[in-house]
N, C-alpha and C positions, 0 to 999 in steps of 0.2 A: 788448697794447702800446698806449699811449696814440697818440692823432691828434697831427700837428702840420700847420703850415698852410705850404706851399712860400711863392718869391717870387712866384707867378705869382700870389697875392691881391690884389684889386684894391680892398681896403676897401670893400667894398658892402653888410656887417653881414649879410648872408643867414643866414650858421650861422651869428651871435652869438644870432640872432633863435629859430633850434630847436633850439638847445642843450637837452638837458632840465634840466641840470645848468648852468645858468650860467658853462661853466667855458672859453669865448671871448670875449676880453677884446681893445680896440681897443690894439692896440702902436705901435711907432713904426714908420710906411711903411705897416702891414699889420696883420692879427688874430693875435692867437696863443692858444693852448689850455694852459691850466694840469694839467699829466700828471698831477697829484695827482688834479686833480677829475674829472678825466676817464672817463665809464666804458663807456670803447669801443666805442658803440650806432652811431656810421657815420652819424647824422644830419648833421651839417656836409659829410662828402663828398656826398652823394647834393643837397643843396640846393646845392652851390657850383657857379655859371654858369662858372667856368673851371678847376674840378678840384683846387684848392690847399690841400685837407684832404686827409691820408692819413697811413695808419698807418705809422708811424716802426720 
């Protein structure tokens, strides 16, 4: 199951940055992760300073 990014994202481009796959993208307020491109490696959780990647 694909990552998605809660509100508690504070836009600080962390996981856009180790994404391996390019597939977090700046949204409006927040990041969000495209579930297509997504291939469920847990880097964006494990890098986010306040937790707001997780598997949906």
């Amino acid at each position: 199951m694909a990552y998605v990014i809660s509100d508690a994202c504070i836009s600080c481009g962390a996981c856009a940055a180790d994404c391996p796959v390019e597939a977090i993208s700046e949204g409006d307020g927040k990041y969000v992760i495209d579930a297509d491109a997504c291939i469920e490696c847990g880097a964006c959780e494990s890098t986010c300073p306040v937790g707001a990647p997780s598997q949906a």
